[in-house]
C-alpha positions as CSV (number, residue, x, y, z in Angstrom):
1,X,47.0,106.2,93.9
2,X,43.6,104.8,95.4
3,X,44.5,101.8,98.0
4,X,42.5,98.7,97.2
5,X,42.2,97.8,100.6
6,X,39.8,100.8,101.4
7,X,37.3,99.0,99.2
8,X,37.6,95.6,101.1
9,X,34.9,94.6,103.3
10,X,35.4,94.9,107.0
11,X,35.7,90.8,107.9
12,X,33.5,89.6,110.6
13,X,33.4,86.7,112.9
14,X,30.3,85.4,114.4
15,X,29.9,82.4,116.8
16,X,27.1,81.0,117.8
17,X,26.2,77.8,118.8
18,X,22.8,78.3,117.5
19,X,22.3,78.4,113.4
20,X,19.2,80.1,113.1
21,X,20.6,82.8,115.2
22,X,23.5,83.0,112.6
23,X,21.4,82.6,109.3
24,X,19.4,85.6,110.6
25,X,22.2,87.9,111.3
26,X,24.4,86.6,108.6
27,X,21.2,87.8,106.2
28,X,21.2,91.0,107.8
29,X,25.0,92.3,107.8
30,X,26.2,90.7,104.1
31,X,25.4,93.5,102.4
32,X,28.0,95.7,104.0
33,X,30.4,93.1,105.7
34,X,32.3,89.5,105.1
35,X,30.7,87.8,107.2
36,X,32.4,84.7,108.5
37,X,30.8,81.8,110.6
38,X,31.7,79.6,113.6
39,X,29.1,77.1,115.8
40,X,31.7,77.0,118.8
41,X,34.1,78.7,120.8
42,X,36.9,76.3,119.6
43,X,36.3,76.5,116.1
44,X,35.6,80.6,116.1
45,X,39.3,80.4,117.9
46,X,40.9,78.5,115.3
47,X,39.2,80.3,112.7
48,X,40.4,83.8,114.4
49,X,44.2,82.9,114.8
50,X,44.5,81.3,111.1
51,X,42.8,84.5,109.6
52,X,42.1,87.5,112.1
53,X,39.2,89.0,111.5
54,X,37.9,92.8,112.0
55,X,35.0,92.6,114.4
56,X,33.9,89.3,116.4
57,X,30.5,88.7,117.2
58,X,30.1,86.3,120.2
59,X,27.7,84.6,122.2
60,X,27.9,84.0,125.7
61,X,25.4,80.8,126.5
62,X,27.8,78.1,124.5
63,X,28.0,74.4,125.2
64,X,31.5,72.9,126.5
65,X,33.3,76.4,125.7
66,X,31.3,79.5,126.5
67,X,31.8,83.0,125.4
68,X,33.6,84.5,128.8
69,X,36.2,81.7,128.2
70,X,36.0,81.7,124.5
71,X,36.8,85.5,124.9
72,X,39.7,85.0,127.9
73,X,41.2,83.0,125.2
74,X,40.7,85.3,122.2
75,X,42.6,87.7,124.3
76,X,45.5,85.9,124.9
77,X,46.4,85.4,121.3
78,X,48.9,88.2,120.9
79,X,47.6,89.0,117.0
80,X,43.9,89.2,118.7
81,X,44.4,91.4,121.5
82,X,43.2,94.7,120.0
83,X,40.4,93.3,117.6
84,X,36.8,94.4,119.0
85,X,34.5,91.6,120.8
86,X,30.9,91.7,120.9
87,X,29.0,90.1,123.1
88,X,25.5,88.9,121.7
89,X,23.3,87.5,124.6
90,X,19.8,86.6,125.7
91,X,21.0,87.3,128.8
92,X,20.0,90.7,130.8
93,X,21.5,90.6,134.3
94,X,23.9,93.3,135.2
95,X,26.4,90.6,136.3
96,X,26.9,89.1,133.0
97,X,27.1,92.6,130.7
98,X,30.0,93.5,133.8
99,X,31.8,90.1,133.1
100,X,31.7,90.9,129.7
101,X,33.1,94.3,129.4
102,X,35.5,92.8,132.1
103,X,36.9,90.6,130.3
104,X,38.0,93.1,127.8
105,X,34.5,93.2,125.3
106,X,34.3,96.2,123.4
107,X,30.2,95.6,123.4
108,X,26.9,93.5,125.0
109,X,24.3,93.4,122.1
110,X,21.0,91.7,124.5
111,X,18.9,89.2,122.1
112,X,16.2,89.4,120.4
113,X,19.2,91.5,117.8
114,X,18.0,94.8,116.6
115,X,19.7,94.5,113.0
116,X,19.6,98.5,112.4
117,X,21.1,99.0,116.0
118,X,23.4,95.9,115.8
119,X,25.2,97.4,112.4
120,X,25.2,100.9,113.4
121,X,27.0,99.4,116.6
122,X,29.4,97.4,114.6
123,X,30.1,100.2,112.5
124,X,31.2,102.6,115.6
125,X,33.2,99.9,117.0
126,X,34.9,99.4,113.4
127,X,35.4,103.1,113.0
128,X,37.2,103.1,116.6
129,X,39.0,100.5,115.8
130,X,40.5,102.0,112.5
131,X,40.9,105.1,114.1
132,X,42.9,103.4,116.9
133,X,44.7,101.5,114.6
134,X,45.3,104.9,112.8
135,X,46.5,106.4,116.0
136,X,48.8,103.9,116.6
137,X,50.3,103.9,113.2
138,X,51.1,107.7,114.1
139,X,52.0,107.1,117.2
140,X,54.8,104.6,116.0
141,X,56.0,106.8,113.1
142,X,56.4,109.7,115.6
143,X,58.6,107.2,118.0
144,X,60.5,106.2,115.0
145,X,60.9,109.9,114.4
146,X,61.6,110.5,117.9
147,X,64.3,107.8,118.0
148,X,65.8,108.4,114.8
149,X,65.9,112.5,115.6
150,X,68.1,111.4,118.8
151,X,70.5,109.0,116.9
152,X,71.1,112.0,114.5
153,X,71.5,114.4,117.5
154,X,73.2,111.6,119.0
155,X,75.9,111.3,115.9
156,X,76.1,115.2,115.7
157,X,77.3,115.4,118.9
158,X,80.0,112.7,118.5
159,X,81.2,114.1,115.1
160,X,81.2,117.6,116.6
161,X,82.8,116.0,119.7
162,X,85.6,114.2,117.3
163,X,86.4,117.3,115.5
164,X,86.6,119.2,118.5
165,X,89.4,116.9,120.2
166,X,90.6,115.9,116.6
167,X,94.5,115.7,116.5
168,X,94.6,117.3,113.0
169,X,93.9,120.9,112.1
170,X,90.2,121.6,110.9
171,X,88.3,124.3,109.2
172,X,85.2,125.2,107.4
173,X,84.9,127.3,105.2
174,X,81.8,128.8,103.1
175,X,81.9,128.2,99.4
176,X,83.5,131.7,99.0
177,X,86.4,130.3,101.0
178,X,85.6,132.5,104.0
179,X,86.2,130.2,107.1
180,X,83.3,129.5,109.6
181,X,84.6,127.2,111.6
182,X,88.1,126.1,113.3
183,X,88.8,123.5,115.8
184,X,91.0,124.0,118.7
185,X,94.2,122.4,117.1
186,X,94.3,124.8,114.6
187,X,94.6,127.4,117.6
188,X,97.1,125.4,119.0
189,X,99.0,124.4,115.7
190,X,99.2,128.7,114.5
191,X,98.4,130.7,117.3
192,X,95.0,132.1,116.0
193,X,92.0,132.3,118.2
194,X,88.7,131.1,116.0
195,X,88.0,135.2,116.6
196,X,91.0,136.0,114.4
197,X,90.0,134.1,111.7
198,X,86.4,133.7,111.5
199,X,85.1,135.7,108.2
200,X,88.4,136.0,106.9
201,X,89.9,133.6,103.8
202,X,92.4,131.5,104.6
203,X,95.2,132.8,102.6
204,X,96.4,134.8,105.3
205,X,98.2,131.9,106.4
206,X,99.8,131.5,103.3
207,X,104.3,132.1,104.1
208,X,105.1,133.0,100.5
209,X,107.2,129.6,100.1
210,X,104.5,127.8,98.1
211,X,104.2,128.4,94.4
212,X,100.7,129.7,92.9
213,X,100.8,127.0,90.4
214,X,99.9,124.8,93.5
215,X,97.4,126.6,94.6
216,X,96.1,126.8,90.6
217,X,96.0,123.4,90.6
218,X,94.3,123.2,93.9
219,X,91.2,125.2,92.9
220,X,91.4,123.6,89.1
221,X,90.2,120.7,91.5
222,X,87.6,122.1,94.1
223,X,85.9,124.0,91.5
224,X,85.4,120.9,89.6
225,X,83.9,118.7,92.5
226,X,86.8,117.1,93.2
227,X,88.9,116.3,96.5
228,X,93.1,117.9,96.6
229,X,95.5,116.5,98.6
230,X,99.0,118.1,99.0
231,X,101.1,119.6,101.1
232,X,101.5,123.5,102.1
233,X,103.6,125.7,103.8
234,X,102.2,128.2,106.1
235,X,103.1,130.6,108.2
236,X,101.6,130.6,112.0
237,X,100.6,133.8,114.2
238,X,104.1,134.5,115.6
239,X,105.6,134.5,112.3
240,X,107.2,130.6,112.5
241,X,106.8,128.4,108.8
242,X,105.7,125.2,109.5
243,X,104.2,122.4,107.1
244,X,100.9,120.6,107.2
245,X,99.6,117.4,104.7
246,X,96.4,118.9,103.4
247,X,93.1,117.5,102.4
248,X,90.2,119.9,101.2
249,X,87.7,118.6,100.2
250,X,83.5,120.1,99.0
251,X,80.5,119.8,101.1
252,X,77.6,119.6,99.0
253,X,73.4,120.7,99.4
254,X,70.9,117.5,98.7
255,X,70.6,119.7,95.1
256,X,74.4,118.7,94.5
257,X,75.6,122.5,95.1
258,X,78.7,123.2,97.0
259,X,78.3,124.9,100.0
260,X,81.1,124.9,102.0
261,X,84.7,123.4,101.4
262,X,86.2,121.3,104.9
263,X,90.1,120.9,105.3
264,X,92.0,118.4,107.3
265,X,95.4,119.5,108.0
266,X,98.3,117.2,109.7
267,X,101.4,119.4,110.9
268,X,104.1,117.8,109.3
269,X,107.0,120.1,110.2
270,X,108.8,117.9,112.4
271,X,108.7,115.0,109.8
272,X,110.0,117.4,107.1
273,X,113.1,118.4,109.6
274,X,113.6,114.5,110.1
275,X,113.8,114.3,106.1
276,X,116.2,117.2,105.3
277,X,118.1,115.5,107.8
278,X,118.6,112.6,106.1
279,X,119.0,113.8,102.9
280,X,122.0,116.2,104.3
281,X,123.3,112.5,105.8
282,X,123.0,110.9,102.6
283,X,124.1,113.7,100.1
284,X,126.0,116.5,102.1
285,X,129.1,116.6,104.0
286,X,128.0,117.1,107.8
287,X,131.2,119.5,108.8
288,X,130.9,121.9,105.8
289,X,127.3,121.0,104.3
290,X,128.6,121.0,100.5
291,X,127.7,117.9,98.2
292,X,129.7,114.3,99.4
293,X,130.7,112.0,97.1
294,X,127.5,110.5,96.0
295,X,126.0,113.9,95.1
296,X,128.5,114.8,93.1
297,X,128.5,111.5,91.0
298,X,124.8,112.6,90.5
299,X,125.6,116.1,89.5
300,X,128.5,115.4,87.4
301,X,126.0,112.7,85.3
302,X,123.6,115.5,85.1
303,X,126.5,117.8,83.9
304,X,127.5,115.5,81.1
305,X,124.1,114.8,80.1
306,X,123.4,118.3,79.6
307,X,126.3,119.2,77.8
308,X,125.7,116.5,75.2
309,X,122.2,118.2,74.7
310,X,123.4,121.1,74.3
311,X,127.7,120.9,73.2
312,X,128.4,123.1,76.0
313,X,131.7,121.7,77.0
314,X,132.3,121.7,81.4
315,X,134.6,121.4,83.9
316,X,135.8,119.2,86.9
317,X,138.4,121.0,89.2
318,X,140.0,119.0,91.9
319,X,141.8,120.8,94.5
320,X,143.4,120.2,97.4
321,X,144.5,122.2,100.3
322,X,148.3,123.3,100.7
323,X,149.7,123.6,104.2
324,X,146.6,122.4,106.1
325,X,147.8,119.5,107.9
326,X,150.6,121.8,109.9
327,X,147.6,123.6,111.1
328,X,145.7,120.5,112.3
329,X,149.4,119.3,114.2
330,X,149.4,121.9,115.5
331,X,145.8,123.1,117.4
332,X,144.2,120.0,116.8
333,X,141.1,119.1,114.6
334,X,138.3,121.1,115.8
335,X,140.5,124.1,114.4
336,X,141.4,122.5,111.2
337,X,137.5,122.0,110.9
338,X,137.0,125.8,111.0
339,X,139.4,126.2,108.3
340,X,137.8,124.3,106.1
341,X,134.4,125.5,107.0
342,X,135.7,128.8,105.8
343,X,137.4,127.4,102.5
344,X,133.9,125.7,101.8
345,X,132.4,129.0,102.1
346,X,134.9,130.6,100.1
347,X,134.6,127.6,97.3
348,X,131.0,128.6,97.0
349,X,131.6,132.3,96.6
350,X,133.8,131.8,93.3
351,X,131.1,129.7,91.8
352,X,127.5,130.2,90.4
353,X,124.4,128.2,91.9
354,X,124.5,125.8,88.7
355,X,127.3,125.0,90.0
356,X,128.4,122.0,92.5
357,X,131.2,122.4,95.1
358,X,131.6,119.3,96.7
359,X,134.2,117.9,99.6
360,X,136.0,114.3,98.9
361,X,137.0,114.1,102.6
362,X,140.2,115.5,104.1
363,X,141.2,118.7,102.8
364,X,140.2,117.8,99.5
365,X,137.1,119.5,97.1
366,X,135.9,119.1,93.7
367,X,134.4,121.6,91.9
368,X,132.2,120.6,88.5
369,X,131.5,123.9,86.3
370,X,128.3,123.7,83.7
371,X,127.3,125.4,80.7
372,X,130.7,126.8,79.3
373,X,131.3,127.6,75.9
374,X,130.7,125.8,72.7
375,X,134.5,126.0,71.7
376,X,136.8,124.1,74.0
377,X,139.5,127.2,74.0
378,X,136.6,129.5,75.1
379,X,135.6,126.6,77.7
380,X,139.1,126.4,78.6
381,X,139.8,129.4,79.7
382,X,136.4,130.1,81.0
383,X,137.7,126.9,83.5
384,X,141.0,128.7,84.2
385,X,139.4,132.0,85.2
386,X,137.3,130.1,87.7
387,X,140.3,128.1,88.8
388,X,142.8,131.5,89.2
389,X,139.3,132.9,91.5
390,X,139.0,130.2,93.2
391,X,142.9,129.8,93.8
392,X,143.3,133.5,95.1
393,X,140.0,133.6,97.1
394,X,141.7,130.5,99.3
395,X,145.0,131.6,99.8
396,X,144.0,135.0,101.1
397,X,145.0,134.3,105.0
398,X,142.8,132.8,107.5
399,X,141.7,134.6,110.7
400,X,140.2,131.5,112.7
401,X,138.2,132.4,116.0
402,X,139.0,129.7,118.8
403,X,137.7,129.6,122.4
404,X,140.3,128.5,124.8
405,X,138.9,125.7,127.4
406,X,139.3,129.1,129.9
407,X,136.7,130.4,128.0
408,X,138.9,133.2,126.3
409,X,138.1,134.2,122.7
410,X,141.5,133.9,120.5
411,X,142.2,134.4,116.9
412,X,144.3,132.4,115.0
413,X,145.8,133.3,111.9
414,X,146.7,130.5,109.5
415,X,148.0,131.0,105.7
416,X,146.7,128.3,103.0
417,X,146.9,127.4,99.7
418,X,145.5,125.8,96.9
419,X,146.7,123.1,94.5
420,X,143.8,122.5,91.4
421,X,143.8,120.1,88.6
422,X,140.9,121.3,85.8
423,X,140.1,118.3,83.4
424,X,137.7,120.4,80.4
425,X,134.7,117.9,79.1
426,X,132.1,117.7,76.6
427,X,128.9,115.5,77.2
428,X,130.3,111.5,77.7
429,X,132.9,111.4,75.8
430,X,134.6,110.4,78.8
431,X,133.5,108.3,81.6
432,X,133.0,110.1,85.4
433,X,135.2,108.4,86.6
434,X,138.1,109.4,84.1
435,X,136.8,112.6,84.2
436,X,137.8,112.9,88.1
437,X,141.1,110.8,87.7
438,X,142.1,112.9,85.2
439,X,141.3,115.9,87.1
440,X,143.0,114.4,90.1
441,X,146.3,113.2,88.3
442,X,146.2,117.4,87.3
443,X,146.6,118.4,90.8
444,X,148.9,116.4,91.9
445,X,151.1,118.0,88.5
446,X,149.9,121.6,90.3
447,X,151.7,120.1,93.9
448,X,154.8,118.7,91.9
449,X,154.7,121.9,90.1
450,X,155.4,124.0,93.9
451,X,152.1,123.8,94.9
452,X,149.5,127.1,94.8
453,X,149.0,126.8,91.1
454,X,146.7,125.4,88.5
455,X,147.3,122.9,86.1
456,X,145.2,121.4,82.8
457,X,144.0,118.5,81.7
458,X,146.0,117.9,78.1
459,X,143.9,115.3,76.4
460,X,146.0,115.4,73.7
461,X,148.9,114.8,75.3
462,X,147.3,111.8,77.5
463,X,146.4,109.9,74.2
464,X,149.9,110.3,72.7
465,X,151.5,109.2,75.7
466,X,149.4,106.0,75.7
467,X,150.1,105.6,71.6
């Protein structure tokens, strides 16, 4: 697109006190200029600063303000500084043509005017001008380049300084996920120099713990543009799992293709060991690590709601621990605490992983069996199979080994059984916590009974007895 300032005539001002001086000239440049008018040094000044023009044209022998002064003026009006004066003069002494250029004039035109000279002369000093304008203009682009060049370089080497000393784990990668780039608390965090790694994709870090669905759903997102957050388990150089919070996110080309892919990692292990530990606190027994009380009322809930889906009956087994407390009298509590670290160990043996062992406290466990059979005398004697495994695998003896404050090793042999009440359930047709009285009021029949035995739940019976 053509500018329509290239077709606007230069604007010049002329002062001259004398008006036939200006007619004549005014005659001679309107063709090719604006020509604009002033009879005095004041009024050419105002007429400059309310409308500055391209060229000035001034005379030097002026009444009250002449053109030296009229010109030290000119120049001090910052928007005038750079805008070419002429001097037009009948004056030919050296002096005055040096006081002229002195005072900043771009040229001394002597009178009587040669018009052809006088435009050709005004024409140079407008082309000079424009071209000094011009190199100006390119002179403050380049600056601007300059500066902006050094803020970027400037920001680059903060960023590159941030990631760097960055307390997370960074790395680049190209967008065929082979890495570029690590910082150094990745080599801190796994033990891998940026020379290990560099070229290689970042799966070798992968410990086996994390299921490929995760990392399915991680590319489903990448590949579609989009940011994934989540967390992974890796393993580091020495062999050691640890866990990081993940971000991975694209980099993309001004064209809007992905180029690389950039991950922020935060090394979460410690937190994770901090959370296991309070979920053992709030859902495992601390001495033998099986379920407490408020796991159990979870897993039994989850027991009867699945045997309701699907009329498999289950079973709730309380037991308690014959001739334990002799053993406690006797060599104190720390050895009565290895006894029933074994039993636990022993409980858990006899079952399957569906299944929940839990301790009440004391010397007393409960055991909830799942998934039985459809038929309550199948389920029942499913339960007492359990129950007669779980009975013998207890009262096998116990070889406890105890160091002596002298630092001997001894061994301690200690004989224990089992007394176990087995209440048989389908889905809720009993409440949990009838469910476990039941089961309970069953094992104290099993210690009335002589202890070391097993004894049912007879619903049958319970409801004729309250009838």
């Amino acid at each position: 697109m053509t500018n329509p300032t290239n077709h606007t005539k230069p604007k010049i001002l002329a002062i001259d006190d004398v008006p036939a001086n200006l007619l004549t000239l005014g005659a001679a440049l309107a063709g090719e200029f604006a020509l604009q008018i002033a009879s005095s040094g004041a009024m050419g000044l105002a007429l400059a600063e309310k409308s500055p023009p391209s060229l000035i044209l001034l005379d030097v022998m002026m009444p009250e303000m002449d053109g030296f002064e009229t010109c030290r003026r000119l120049r001090a009006l910052p928007t005038l500084t750079n805008i070419p004066i002429v001097f037009v003069t009948a004056m030919h002494d050296l002096d005055s043509e040096m006081t002229g250029l002195a005072l900043g004039a771009a040229d001394y035109i002597t009178k009587p005017i040669d018009v052809g000279v006088a435009r050709q002369r005004i024409r140079n000093l407008l082309d000079r001008e424009r071209l000094r304008q011009q190199l100006e203009c390119q002179r403050d682009q380049l600056a601007a380049e300059v500066l902006r060049r050094q803020k970027s370089e400037d920001m680059l080497r903060k960023l590159s300084v941030a990631v760097e000393q960055s307390p997370a784990l960074v790395v680049i990668t190209d967008a065929n996920a082979c890495i570029e780039y690590v910082n150094p608390r990745f080599t801190l965090a796994t033990g891998y120099q940026a020379e290990d790694v560099v070229g290689k994709n970042p799966r070798f870090l992968q410990s086996g713990q994390v299921t490929p669905e995760t990392y399915q759903a991680m590319w489903e997102q990448l590949t579609h543009d989009q940011m994934w957050h989540g967390e992974l388990i890796n393993c580091r150089k020495n062999g050691e799992i640890y866990w990081e919070d993940t971000q991975i996110a694209p980099i993309k080309s001004q064209d809007g293709i992905v180029t690389h892919y950039v991950a922020i990692k935060t090394e979460i292990t410690e937190r994770k060991r901090l959370e296991e530990q309070v979920r053992e606190l709030a859902f495992f027994d601390p001495l033998t690590h099986l379920a407490n009380r408020r796991l159990l009322d979870d897993r039994l809930g989850l027991a009867m709601a699945a045997g309701k889906r699907s009329t498999c009956y289950s079973a709730a087994m309380v037991l308690d621990l014959d001739n334990f407390k002799p053993l406690n009298d006797r060599y104190g509590h720390l050895v009565g605490d290895l006894l029933l670290v074994e039993a636990a160990r022993r409980l858990l043996a006899c079952v399957r992983q569906i299944d929940t062992v839990a301790r009440f406290g004391g010397d007393e466990f409960v055991v909830i069996v799942g998934e039985l059979d459809t038929d309550l005398t199948l389920s029942t004697e499913q339960a007492k199979g359990v129950a007669e495994k779980i009975r013998m695998a207890l009262s096998a003896p116990y070889l406890l080994q105890v160091t002596q404050p002298s630092g001997l090793a001894s061994c301690i042999e200690h004989h224990c059984t089992a007394s176990i009440g087995v209440m048989v359930f389908l889905g809720d047709e009993a409440s949990q916590t009838d469910i476990l009285k039941w089961a309970d009021g069953a094992m104290y029949q099993a210690k009335d009974d002589g202890r070391n035995a097993i004894r049912l739940f007879d619903q049958e019976v319970h409801h004729g007895d309250q009838r």
